[in-house]
N, C-alpha and C positions, 0 to 999 in steps of 0.2 A: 246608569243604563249603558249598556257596551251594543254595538253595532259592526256587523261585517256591510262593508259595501262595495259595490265592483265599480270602476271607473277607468278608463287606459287599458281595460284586458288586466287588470290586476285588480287583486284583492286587499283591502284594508281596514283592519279593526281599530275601529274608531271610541272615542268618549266624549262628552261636552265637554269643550276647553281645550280638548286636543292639537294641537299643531303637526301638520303632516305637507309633505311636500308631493305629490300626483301630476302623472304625466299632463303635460300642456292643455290649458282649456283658453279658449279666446273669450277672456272676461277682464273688463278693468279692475284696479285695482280696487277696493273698498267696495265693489258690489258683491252682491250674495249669489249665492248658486243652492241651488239643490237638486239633491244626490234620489233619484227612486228607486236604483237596483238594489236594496237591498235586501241579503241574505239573509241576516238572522241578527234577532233584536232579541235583547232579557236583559236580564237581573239576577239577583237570588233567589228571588219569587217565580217567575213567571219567566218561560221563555217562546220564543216564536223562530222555529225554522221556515222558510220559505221553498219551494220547489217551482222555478229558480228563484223567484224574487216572493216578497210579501207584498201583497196585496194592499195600498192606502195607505203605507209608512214610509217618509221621505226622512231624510238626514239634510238639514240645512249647513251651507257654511259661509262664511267670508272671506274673502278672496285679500290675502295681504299682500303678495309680491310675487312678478312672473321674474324668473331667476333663468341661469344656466349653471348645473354641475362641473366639478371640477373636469378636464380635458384625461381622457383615459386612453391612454398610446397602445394600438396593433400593431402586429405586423404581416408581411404576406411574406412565403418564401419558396423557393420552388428548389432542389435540390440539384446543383451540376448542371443546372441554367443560368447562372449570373444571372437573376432574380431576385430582388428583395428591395419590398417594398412598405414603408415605415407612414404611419398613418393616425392620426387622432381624431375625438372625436367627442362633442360637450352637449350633453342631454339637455334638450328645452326642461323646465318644471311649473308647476302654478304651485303656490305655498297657499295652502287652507287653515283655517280654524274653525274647528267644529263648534254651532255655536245651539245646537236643538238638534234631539237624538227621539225619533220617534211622532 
C-alpha cells in the first residue's frame, strides 16, 4: 500500500517499512506518531485521492533518531561594498519508520 502524507510543508510518499528522515517533530525516540494529512492511499487495486486530506486514514510511524544534516555553506555579497559575508547552517531532522499505512 503506498501513501502521500504532508508533514513540515512538504510532501512524502511513503510505504510500510519505509525509512524517511522529516522536518523536526518533538517526540522521543522509540515513541510512535501518527501522520492524518494524508493525500492519497492505493494499490493496484484501489485507490483514494483526498481533497486535501482523506477522511479516517492515518499513517502510523516510529520515531528512531532526532539527527542534524550535514552543515550547508552560504554566502552574502554585496558588490563594491567590501561586503561579504560567509555563513552555514545544519537542518534539525526526526528519522521515521513507517510501520501501518492506512
Amino acid at each position: 500500500m503506498l501513501a502521500v502524507i504532508k508533514t513540515g510543508g512538504k510532501q512524502y510518499k511513503v510505504e510500510e517499512g519505509d525509512k524517511i528522515r522529516i522536518e523536526k517533530i518533538d517526540v522521543e525516540e522509540g515513541k510512535g506518531i501518527t501522520f492524518e494529512e494524508v493525500l492519497f492511499l492505493g494499490d493496484e487495486k484501489k485507490v483514494s485521492v483526498g481533497s486535501p486530506f482523506i477522511d479516517g486514514k492515518t499513517v502510523e510511524a516510529k520515531v528512531l533518531a532526532q539527527g542534524r544534516h550535514k552543515k550547508v555553506w552560504g554566502m552574502k555579497h554585496k558588490a563594491k561594498k567590501r561586503y561579504k559575508l560567509k555563513f552555514g547552517h545544519r537542518q534539525s531532522f526526526t528519522e521515521v519508520e513507517i510501520t501501518k499505512v492506512g
